[in-house]
C-alpha positions in Angstrom: -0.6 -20.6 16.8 0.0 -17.7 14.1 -2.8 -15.6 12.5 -3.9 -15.7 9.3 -1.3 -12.9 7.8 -3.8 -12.1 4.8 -6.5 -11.8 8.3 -4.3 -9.6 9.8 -4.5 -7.0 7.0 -7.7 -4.6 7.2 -8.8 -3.0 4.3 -8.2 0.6 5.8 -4.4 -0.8 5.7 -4.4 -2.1 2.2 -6.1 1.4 1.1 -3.1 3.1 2.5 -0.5 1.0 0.4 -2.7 1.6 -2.9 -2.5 5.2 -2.0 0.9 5.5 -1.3 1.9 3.3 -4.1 -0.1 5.2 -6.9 1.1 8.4 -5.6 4.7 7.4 -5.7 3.9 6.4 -9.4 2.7 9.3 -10.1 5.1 11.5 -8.5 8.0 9.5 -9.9 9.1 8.7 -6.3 11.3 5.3 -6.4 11.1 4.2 -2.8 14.9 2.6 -3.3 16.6 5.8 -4.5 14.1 8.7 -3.0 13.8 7.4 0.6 13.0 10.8 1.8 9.8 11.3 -0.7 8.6 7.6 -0.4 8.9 8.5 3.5 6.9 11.3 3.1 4.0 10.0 1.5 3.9 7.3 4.4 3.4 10.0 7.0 0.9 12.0 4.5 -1.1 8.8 4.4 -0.4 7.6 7.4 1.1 4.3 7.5 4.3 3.2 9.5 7.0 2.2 6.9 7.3 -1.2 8.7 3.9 -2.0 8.5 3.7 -1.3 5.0 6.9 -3.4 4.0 4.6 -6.5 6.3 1.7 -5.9 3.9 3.7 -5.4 0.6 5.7 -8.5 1.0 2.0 -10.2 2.5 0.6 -9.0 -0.5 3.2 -10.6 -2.5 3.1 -14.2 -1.1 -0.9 -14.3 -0.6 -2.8 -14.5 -4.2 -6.4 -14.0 -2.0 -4.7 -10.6 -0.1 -3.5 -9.9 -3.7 -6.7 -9.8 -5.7 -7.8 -7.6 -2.7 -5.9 -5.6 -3.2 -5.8 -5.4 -6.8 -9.3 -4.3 -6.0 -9.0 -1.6 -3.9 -5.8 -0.4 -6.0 -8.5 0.0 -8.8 -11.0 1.8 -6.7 -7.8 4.6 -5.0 -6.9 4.9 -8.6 -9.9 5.6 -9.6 -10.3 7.8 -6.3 -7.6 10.0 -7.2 -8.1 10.7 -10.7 -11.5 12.7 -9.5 -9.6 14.7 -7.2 
């Protein structure tokens, strides 16, 4: 019997997609043409490249692991602009 994928996710993992996905924003970093600074930003955040391709696409078929992570995407953003 499979998990729950939107179980599977913790919260420390879906904090590191906000992160790298605002900083790519900001940074103007297109993970489709700039694979070498998208790659970057994994490793500075920490996250394996697969494992954040299993959460973005989880992300994208689960509306309760999207409003998650809506949520923390709010609170990174709002993280980062104090910085």
């Amino acid at each position: 019997m499979d998990l729950d994928p939107v179980a599977e996710v913790t919260e420390e993992e879906l904090e590191k997609v906000a992160r790298v996905n605002v900083r790519a924003e900001s940074a103007g970093i297109d993970p489709e043409t700039d694979i070498t600074g998208f790659q970057t930003l994994l490793e500075d955040v920490g996250i394996d490249q697969d494992r954040f391709v299993q959460i973005d696409n989880a992300i994208e078929r689960y509306p309760l692991l999207e409003q998650e992570y809506y949520m923390v995407l709010e609170q990174v953003q709002r993280d980062l602009q104090q910085e």
